[in-house]
C-alpha positions in Angstrom: 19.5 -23.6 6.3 15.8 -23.1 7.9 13.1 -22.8 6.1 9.7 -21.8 7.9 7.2 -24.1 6.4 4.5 -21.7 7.8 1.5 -21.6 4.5 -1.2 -19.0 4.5 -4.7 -20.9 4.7 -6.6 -18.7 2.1 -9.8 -20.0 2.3 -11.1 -17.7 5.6 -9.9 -14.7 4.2 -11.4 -15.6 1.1 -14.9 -15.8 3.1 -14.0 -12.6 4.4 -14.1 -11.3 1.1 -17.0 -12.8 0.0 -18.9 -11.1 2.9 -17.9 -8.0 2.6 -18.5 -7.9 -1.1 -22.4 -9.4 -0.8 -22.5 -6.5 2.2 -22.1 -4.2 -0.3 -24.3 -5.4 -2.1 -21.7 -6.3 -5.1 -21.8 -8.6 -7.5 -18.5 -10.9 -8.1 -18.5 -9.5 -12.0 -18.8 -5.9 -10.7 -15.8 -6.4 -7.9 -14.0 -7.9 -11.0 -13.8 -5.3 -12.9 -12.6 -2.8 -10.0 -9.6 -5.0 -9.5 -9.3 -5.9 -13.3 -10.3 -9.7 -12.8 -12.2 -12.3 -14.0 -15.3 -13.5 -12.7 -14.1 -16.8 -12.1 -10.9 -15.4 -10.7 -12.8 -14.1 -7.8 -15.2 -17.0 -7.5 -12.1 -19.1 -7.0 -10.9 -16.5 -4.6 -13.9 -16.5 -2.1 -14.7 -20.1 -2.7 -11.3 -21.9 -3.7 -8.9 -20.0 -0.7 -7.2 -19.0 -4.8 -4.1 -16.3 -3.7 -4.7 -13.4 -5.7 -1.4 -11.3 -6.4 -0.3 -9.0 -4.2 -1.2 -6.3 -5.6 -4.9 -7.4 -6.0 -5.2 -8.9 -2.9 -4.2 -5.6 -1.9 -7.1 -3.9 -3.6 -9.6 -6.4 -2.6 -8.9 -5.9 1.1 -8.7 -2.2 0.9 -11.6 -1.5 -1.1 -14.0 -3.8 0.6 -12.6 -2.4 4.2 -11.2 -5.8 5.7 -8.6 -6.2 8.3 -6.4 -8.7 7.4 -4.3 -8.9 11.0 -6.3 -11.4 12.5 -5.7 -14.0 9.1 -1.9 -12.7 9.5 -1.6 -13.1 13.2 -3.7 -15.6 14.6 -3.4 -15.7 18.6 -3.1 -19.2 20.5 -6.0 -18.6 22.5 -9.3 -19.8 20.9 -12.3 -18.8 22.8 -11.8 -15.0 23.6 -9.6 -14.9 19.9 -13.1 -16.0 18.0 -15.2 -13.5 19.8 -13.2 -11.0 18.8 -12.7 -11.8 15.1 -16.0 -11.9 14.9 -16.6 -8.7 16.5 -13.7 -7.3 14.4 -15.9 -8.7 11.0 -19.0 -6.8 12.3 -17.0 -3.2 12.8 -15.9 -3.7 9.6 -19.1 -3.9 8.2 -20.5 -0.3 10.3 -20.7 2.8 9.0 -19.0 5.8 11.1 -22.1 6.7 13.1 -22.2 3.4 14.1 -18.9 2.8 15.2 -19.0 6.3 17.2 -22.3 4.8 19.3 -19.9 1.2 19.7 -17.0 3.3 20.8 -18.9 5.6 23.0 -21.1 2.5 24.3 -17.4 0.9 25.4 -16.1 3.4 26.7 -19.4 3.8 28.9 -18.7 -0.1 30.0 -15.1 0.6 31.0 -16.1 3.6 33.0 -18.7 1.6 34.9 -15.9 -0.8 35.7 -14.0 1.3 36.8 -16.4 2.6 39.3 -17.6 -0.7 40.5 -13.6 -1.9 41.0 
């Protein structure tokens, strides 16, 4: 019988995590007690690549607004895949506003594309 050997690598998502809680301006003992943690559990977490149970990694991610395809589904291609998870980590971090002037500013680019095409 096959077995996929495939392992989740922790430790970037537990980076993500980290990042998002310091832009928040959390500290790890107040993010522990929203998802009913230890301290330590999420030092180990952000620092350690620790798997959290499912159902805390789910509140981690969903309070603190992270997408979690790109840990999931890594794409083969390197250069244009980092640029755009890093993008993807600094959309995550905008407020509405924001995202509406990156979205309009995008679209602005396509159409100018277009035209030049």
């Amino acid at each position: 019988m096959y077995q996929d050997e495939r392992k989740l690598d922790f430790k970037p998502l537990g980076m993500a995590i980290k990042k998002a809680r310091e832009a928040k301006g959390w500290t790890q003992e107040y993010l522990a007690q929203l998802v009913d943690l230890t301290p330590r559990s999420i030092m180990y977490i952000e620092n350690r690549g620790q798997h959290p149970r499912l159902n805390k990694f789910y509140l981690l991610v969903t309070l603190l607004d992270i997408s979690v395809d790109q840990f999931f589904f890594p794409c083969s291609q390197t250069g244009d895949d980092n640029r755009r998870k890093q993008i993807d980590v600094l959309l995550n971090g905008m407020e509405e506003k924001e995202l509406i002037v990156i979205e309009a500013t995008a679209e602005g680019l396509k159409k100018a594309r277009e035209t030049v095409e």
